[in-house]
N, CA and C atoms as an extended XYZ file, in Angstrom:
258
Properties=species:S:1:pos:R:3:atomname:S:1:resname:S:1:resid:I:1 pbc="F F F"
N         0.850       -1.172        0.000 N   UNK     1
C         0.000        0.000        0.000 CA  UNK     1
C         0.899        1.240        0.000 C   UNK     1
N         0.580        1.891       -0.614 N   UNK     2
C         1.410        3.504       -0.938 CA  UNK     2
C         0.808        4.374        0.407 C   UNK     2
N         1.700        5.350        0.245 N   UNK     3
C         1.572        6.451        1.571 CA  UNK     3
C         0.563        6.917        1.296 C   UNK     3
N        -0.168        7.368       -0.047 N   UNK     4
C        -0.898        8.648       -0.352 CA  UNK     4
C        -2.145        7.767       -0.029 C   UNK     4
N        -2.282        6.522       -0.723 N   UNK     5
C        -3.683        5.815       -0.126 CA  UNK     5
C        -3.911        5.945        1.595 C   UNK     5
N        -2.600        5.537        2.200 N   UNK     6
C        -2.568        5.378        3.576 CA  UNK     6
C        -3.011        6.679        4.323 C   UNK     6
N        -2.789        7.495        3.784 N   UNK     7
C        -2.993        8.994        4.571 CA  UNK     7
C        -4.006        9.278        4.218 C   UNK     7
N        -4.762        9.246        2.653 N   UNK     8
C        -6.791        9.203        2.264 CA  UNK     8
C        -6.866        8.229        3.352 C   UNK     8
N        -6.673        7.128        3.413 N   UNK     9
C        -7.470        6.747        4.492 CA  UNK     9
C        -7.427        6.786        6.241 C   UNK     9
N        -6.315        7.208        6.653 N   UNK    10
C        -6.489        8.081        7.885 CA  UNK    10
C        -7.120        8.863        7.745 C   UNK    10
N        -6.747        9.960        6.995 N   UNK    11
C        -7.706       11.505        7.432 CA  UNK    11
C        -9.251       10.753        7.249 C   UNK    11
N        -9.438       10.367        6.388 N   UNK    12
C       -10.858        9.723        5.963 CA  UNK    12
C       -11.554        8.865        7.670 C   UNK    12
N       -10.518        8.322        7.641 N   UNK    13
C       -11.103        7.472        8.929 CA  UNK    13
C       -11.578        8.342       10.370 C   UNK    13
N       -10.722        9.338       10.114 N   UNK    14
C       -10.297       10.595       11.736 CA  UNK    14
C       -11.412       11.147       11.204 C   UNK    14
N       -12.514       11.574        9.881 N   UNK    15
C       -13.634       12.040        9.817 CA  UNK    15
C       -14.009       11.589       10.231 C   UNK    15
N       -14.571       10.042        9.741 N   UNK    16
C       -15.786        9.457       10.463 CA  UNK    16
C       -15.426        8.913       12.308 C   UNK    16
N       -14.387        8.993       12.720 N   UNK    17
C       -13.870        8.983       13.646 CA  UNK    17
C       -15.260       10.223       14.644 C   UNK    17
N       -14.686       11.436       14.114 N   UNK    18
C       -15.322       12.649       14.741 CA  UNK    18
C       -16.633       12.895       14.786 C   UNK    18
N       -16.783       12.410       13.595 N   UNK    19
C       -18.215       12.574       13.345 CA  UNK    19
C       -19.252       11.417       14.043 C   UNK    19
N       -18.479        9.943       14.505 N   UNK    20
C       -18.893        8.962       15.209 CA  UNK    20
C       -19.366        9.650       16.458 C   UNK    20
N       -18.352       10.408       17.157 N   UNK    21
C       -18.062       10.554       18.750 CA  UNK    21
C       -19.361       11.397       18.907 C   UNK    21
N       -19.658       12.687       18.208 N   UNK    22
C       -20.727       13.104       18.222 CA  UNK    22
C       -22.194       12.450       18.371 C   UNK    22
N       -22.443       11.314       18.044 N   UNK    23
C       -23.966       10.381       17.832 CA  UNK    23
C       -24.483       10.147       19.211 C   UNK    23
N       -23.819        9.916       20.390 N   UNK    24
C       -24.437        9.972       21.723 CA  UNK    24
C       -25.059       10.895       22.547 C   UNK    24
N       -24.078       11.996       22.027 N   UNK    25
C       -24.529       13.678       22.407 CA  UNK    25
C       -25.750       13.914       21.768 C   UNK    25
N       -25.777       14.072       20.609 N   UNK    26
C       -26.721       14.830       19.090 CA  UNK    26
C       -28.002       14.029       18.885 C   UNK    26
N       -27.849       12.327       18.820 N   UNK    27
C       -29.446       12.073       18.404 CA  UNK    27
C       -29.702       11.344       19.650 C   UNK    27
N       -28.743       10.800       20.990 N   UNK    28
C       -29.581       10.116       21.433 CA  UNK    28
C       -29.687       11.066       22.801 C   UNK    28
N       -29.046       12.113       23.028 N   UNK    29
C       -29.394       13.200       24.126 CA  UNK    29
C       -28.768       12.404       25.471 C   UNK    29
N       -27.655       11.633       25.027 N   UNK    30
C       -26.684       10.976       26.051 CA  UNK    30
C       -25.443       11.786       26.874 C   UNK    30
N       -25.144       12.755       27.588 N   UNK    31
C       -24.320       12.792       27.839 CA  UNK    31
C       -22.974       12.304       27.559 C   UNK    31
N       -22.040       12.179       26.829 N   UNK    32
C       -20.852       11.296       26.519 CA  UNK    32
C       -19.254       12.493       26.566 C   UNK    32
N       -18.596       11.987       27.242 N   UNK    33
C       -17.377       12.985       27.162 CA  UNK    33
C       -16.330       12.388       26.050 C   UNK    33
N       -16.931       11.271       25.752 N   UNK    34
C       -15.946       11.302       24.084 CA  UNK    34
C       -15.989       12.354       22.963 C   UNK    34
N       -16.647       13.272       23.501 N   UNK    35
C       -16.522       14.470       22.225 CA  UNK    35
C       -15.216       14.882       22.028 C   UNK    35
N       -14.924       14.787       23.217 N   UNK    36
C       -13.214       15.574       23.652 CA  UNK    36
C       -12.275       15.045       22.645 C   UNK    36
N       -12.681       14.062       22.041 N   UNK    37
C       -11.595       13.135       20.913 CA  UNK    37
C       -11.276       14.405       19.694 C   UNK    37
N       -12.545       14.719       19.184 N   UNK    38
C       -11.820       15.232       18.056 CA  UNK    38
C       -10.571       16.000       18.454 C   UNK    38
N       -10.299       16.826       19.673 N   UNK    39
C        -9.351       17.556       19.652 CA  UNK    39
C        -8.348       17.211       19.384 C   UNK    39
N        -8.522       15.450       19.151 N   UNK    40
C        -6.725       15.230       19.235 CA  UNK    40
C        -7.485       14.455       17.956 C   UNK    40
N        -7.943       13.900       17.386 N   UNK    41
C        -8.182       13.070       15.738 CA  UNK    41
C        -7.763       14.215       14.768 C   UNK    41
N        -9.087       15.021       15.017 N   UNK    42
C        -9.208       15.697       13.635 CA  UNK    42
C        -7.906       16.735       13.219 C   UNK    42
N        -7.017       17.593       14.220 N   UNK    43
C        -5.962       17.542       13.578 CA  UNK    43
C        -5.187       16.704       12.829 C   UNK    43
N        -4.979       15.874       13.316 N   UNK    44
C        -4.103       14.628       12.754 CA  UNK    44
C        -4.820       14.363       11.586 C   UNK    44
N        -6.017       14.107       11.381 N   UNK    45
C        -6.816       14.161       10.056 CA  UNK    45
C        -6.881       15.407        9.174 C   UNK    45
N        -6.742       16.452        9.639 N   UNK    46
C        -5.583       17.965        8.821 CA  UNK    46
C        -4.325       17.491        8.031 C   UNK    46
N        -3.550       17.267        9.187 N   UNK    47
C        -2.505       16.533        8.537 CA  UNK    47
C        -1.964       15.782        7.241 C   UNK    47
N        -2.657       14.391        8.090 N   UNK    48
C        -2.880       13.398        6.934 CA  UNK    48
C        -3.430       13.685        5.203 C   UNK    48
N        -4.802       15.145        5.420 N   UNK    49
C        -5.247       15.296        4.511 CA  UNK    49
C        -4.117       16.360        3.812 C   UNK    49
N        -3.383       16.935        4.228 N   UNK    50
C        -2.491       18.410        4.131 CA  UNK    50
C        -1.426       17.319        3.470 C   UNK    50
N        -0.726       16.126        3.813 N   UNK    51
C         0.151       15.404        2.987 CA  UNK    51
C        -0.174       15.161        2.138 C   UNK    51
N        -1.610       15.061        1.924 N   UNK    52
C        -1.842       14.464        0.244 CA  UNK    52
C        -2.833       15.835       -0.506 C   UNK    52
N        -2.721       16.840       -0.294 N   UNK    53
C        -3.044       18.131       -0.557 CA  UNK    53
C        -4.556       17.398       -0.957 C   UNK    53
N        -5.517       16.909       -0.329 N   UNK    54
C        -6.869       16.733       -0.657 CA  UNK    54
C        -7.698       17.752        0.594 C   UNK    54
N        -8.258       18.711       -0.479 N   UNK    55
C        -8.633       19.683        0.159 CA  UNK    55
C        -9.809       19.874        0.953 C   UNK    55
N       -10.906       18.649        0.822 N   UNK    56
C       -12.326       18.174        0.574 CA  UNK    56
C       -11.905       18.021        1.977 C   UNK    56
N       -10.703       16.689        1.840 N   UNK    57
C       -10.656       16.476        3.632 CA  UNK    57
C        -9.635       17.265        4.957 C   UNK    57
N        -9.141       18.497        4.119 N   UNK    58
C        -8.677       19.095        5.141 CA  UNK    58
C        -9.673       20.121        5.338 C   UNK    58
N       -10.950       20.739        4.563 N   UNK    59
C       -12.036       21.765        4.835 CA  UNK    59
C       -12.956       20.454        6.076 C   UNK    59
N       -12.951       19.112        5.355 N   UNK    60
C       -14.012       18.497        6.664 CA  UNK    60
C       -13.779       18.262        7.964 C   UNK    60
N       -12.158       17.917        7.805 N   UNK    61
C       -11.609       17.650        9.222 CA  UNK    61
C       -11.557       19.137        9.901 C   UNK    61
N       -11.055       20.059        9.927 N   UNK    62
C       -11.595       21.275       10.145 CA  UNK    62
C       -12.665       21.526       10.562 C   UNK    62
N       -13.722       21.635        9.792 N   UNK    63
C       -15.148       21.657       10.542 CA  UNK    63
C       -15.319       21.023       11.976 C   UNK    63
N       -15.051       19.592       11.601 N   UNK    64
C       -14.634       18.330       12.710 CA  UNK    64
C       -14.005       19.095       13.830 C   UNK    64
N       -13.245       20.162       13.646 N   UNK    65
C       -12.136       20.757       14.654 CA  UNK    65
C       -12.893       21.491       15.483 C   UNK    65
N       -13.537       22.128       14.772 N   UNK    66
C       -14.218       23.696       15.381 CA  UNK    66
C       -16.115       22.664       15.816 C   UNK    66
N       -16.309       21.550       15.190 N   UNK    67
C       -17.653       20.947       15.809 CA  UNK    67
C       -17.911       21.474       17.061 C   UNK    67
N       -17.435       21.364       18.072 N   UNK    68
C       -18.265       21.847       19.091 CA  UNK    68
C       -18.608       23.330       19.305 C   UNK    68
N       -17.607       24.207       18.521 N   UNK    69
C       -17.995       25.922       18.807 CA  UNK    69
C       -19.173       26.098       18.091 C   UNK    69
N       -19.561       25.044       16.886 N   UNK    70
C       -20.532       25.199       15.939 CA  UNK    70
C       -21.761       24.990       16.678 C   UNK    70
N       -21.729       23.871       16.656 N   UNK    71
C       -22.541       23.338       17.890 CA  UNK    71
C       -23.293       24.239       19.141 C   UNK    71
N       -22.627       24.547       19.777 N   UNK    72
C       -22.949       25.831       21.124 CA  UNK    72
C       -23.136       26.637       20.450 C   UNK    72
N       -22.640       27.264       18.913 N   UNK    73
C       -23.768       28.933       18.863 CA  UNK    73
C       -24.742       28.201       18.053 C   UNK    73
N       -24.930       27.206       17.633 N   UNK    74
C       -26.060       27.287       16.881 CA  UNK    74
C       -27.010       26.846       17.968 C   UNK    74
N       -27.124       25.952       18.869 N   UNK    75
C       -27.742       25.440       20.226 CA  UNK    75
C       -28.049       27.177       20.782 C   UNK    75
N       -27.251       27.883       21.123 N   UNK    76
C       -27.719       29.029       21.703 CA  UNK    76
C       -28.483       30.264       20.550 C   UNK    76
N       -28.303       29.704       19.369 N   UNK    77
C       -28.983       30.738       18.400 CA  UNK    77
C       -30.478       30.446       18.468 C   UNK    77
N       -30.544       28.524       18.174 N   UNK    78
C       -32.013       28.602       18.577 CA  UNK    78
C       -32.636       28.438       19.692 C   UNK    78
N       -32.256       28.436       20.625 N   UNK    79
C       -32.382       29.059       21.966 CA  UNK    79
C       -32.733       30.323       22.032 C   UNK    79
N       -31.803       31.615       21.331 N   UNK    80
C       -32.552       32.904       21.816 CA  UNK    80
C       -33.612       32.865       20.723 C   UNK    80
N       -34.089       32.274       19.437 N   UNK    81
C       -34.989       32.741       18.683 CA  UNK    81
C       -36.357       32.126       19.221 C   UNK    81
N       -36.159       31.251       19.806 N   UNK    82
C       -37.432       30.467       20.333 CA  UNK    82
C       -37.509       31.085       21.810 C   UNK    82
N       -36.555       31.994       22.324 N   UNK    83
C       -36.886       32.515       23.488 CA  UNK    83
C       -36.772       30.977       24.895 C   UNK    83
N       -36.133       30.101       24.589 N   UNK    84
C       -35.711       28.516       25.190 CA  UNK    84
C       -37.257       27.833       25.297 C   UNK    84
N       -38.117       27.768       24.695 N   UNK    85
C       -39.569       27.380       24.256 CA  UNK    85
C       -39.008       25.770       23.374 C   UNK    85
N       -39.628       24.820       23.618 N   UNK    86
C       -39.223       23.754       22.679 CA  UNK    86
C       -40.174       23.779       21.485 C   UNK    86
């Protein structure tokens, strides 16, 4: 196996990695402190994607990075528009 496959498929994996850790929090309203992972995946999935200049997965892992700031303003955006009303 070549490096460049090997590194598509890390960064690839450190997506769905991040995007896994999130599913306990988001649909099942579980408390889970595995969120804390991406901080240390999804760089490394920067990385990986930054060695093989695929840009798709260094804009997703990114997102992946910043997920939780996204997360809290959009949670508090519809929060103030609904006035905290469900």
């Amino acid at each position: 196996m070549n490096k460049e496959k090997l590194f598509k498929m890390m960064a690839a994996a450190s997506l769905i990695i991040c995007a896994g850790v999130w599913v306990p929090n988001v649909v099942f309203q579980v408390a889970s402190p595995w969120w804390m992972v991406i901080f240390i995946i999804a760089p490394a999935g920067i990385v990986f994607a930054g060695l093989i200049k695929n840009y798709w997965l260094i804009v997703l892992n990114t997102i992946m990075l910043f997920s939780f700031f996204i997360l809290m303003f959009t949670g508090y955006f519809v929060n103030s528009i609904t006035d905290g009303k469900p």
